[in-house]
C-alpha positions in Angstrom: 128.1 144.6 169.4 130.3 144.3 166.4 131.9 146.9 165.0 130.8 149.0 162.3 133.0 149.0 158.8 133.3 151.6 156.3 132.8 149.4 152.7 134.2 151.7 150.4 131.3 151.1 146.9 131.6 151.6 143.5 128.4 150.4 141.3 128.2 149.6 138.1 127.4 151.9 135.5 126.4 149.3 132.7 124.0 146.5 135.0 123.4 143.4 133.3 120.8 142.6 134.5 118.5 142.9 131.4 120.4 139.6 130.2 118.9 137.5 132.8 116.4 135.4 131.6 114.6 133.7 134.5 113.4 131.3 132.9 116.2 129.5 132.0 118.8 130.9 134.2 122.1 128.2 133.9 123.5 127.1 137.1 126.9 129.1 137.8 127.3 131.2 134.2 125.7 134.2 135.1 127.0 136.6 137.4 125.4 139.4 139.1 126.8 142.8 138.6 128.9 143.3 142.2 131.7 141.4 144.0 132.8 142.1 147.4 136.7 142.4 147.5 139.2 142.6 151.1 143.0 142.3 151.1 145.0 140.7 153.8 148.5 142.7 154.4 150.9 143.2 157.1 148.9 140.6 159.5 145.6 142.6 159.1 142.4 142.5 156.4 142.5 146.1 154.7 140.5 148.2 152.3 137.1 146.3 152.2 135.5 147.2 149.1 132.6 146.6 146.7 133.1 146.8 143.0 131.7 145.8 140.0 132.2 142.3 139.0 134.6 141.9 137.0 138.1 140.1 135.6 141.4 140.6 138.2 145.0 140.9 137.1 147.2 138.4 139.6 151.1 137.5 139.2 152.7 134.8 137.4 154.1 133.8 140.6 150.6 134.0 142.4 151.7 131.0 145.0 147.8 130.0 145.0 148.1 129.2 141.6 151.3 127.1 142.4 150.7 125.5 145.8 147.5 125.4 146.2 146.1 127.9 149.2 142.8 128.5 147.9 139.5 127.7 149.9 135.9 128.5 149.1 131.9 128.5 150.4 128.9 128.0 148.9 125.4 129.4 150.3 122.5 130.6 149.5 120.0 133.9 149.5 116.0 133.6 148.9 113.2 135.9 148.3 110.1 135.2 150.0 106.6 136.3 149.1 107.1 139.9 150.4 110.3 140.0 148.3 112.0 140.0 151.5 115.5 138.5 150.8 117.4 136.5 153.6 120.5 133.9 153.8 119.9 130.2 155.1 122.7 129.9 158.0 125.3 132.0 157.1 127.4 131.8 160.7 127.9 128.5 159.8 129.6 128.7 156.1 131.8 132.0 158.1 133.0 129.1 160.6 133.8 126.5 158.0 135.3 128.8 156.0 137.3 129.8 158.8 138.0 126.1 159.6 139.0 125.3 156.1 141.5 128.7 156.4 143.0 127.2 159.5 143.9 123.5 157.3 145.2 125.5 154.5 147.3 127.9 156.8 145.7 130.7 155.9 144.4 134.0 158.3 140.4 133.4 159.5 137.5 136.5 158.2 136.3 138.3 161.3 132.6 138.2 161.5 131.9 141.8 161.0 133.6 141.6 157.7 132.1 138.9 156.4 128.7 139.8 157.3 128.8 143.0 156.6 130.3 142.4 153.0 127.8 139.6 152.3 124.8 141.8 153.6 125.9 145.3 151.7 126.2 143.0 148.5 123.2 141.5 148.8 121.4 144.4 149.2 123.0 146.0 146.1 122.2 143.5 143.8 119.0 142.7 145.1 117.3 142.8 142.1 119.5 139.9 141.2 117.7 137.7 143.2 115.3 135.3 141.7 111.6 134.1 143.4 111.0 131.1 140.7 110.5 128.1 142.6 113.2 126.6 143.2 115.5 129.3 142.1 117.9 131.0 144.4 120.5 133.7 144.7 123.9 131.1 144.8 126.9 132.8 147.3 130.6 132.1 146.8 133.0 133.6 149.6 136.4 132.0 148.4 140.1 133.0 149.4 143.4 132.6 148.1 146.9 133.7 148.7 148.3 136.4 146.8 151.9 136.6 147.0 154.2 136.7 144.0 156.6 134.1 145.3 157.6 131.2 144.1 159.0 128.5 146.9 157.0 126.4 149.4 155.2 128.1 152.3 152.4 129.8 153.3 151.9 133.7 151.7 152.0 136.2 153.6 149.0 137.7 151.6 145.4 136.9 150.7 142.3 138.4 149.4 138.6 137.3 150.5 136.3 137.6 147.8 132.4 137.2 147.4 130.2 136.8 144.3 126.5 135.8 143.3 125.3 134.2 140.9 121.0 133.5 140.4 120.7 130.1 140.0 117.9 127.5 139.4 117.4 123.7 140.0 121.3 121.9 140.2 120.2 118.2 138.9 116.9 118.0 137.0 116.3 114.1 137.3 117.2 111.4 139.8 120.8 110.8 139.9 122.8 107.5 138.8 125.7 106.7 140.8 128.3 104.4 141.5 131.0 103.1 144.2 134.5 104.1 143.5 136.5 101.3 145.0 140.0 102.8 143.1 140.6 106.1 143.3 140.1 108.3 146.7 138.8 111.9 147.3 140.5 112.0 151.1 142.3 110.3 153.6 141.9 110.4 156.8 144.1 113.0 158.4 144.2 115.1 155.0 141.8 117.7 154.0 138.8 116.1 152.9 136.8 118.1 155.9 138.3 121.5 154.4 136.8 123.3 151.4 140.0 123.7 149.4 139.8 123.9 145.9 142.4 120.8 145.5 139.8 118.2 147.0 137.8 119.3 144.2 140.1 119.0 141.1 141.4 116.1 142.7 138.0 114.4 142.2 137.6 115.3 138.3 139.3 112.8 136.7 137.3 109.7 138.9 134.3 111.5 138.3 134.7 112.1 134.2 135.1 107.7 134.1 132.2 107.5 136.0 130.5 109.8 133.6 131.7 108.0 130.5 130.1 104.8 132.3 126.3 106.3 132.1 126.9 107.7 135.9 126.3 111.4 136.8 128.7 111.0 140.3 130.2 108.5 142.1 130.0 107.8 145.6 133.4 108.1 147.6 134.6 105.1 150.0 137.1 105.3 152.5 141.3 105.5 151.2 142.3 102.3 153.4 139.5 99.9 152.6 137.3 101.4 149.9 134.6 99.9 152.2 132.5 102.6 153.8 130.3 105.5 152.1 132.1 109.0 152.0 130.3 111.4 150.3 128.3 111.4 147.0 129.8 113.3 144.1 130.3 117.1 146.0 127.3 115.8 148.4 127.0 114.4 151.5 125.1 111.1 151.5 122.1 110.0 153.2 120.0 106.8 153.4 116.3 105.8 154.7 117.0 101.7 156.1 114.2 100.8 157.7 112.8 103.9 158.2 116.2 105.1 160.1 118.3 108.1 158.4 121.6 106.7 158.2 124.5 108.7 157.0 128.1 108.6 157.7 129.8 110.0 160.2 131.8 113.4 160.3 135.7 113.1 159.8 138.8 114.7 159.0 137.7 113.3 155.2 134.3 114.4 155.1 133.1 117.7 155.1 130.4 119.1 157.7 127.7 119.8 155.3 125.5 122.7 156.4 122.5 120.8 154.5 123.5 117.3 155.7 123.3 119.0 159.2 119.8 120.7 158.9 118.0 117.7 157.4 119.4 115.5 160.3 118.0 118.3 162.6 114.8 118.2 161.0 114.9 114.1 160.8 115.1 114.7 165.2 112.3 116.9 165.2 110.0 114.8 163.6 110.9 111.9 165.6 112.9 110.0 163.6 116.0 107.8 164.5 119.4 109.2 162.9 122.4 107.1 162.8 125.8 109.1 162.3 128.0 106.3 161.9 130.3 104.2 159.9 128.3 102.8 156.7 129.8 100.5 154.4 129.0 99.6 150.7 127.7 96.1 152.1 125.1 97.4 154.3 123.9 99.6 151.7 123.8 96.8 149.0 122.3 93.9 151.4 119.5 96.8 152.8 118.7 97.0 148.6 118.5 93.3 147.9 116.1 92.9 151.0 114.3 95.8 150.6 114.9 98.0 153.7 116.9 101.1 151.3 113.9 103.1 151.0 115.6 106.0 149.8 119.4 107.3 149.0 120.2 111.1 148.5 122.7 113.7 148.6 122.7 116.9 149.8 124.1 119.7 149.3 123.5 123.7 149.2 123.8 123.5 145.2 121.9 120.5 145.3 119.6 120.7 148.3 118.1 117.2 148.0 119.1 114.8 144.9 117.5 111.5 145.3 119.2 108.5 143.7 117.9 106.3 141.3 120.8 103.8 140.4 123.6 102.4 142.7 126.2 101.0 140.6 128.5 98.3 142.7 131.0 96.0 141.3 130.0 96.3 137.7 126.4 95.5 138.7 123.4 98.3 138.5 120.5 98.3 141.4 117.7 100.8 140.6 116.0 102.2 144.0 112.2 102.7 144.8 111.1 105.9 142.9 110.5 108.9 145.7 106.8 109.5 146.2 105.4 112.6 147.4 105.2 111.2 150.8 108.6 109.9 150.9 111.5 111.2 153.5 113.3 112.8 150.8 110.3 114.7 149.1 108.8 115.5 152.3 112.5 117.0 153.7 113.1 119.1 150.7 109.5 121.0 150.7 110.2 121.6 154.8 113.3 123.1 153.9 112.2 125.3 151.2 109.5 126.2 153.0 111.7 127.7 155.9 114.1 129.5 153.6 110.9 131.3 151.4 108.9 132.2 154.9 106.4 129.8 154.4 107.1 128.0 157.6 108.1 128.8 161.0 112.4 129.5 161.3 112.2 127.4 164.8 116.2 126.8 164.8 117.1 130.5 163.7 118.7 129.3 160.6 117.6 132.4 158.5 119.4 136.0 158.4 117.3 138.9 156.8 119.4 141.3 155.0 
């Protein structure tokens, strides 16, 4: 039984909630009115609290702001018919999170507090979260250090935060992509399988050529051999050859995506043969020239699903077979959507009612 924790709340007195248009709600620029706020001092998390969301004062010195020890989640909250809310498989963002702590030498969240933050914030900004079709209440647990030191070594202080955010569909249209075969997200042995927030301003300045090429993201080859897939843009990437899901094995430079690993459960229990394994730009490109690629995605919890339309290899385009309605990804994304809103059967215990 875990233990019961006094979360000290202060609510808004000026909601904003009036502002939110539903209809046209922009992915990550509007921000509920709570956040969930916990300090790490003297070897111990302290002072859990909930408080209106709002702007933080931090030191010059800050060392996250220096050296880099900041990591961060991302998960999700849905409303089903009832207007019950619940969280799609939040145990397993608390033990990445605590895994990407651990790379980036930073303390781990005991359970109780992060469920218990994440459930008492929900339920106060309830309201907050949206039942639109493909709309969803977006989570961000992040972390950073908080000492105001400047030299090279791990704080001795953090704080754990959580926000929300209602958010609608991520990518609108079918993406256009393209091998990087220069620049590298991760190495093996770094902290590609981490959610630090380095990887990800690391990968900005690939992405934005890409992006001035026609591309919306870029898919991510290996640092030795820029031979086998990564990941694709902030996704992890997926493939239908020959009616096999094919997708690259877990790493120390990939990161253990919490959708990548409920699609391939579903995949299994509807029969179909999954490949984690090495998967290299070659195999992808000769499966498109004799028509085994059926389909290319990535996934993701901004995402979901985000088919792909265009590869882009060696300064050549290849356009993929257009997603039907009875196609792998289509068919994947509705099953999932239908678990997280209660219109299907949670077999696997993915979802937690708040």
């Amino acid at each position: 039984m875990l233990e019961t924790l006094t979360i000290r709340t202060q609510r808004t007195t000026a909601s904003r909630l009036q502002h939110l248009d539903p209809d046209h709600i922009e992915f990550g620029k509007i921000f509920s009115d709570h956040m969930f706020a916990v300090d790490y001092h003297d070897g111990e998390w302290q002072n859990p609290q909930i408080v209106p969301y709002g702007d933080m004062a931090v030191s010059p010195a800050n060392s996250a702001l220096h050296y880099g020890q900041a990591i961060f989640e991302g998960m999700k909250a849905y409303k089903n018919a009832e207007g019950h809310i619940a969280l799609f498989r939040p145990y397993d963002n608390l033990h990445r999170l605590n895994a990407s702590a651990e790379r980036m030498c930073m303390p781990t969240v005991p359970e109780e507090l992060f469920m218990q933050g994440l459930t008492q914030l929900i339920r106060l900004d309830a309201n907050w979260v949206p039942n639109a079709p493909g709309s969803a209440l977006y989570i961000r647990p992040f972390m950073f250090a908080t000492d105001g030191f400047i030299g090279v070594r791990p704080s001795d202080s953090y704080r754990f935060m959580i926000f929300t955010c209602p958010v609608g569909l991520y990518y609108n249209k079918p993406l256009r992509v393209r091998f990087e075969e220069k620049y590298v997200r991760s190495a093996e042995g770094g902290a590609g399988y981490a959610k630090n927030a380095g990887n990800y301003g690391a990968a900005m300045y690939p992405t934005k050529l890409a992006q001035q090429e026609g591309y919306n993201q870029l898919i991510w080859t290996d640092s030795s051999e820029h031979r086998y897939v990564e990941e694709s843009g902030t996704m992890n990437a997926i493939f239908l050859i020959d009616g096999k899901v094919v997708t690259p094995a877990l790493s120390t430079s990939i990161l253990d995506g919490i959708t990548r690993r409920s699609v391939l459960e579903l995949a299994r229990d509807w029969g179909m043969t999954v490949e984690e394994r090495k998967v290299s730009a070659t195999e992808i490109m000769a499966a498109q020239a004799n028509g085994t690629l059926q389909e290319a995605f990535g996934v993701g919890t901004a995402a979901t699903i985000a088919p792909i339309a265009v590869i882009g290899y060696q300064g050549q385009d290849y356009t993929l077979p257009t997603p039907g309605p009875d196609s792998f990804s289509q068919r994947m994304s509705a099953a999932l959507s239908a678990i997280r809103t209660g219109d299907a059967p949670d077999t696997h215990g993915w979802m937690v009612e708040v």
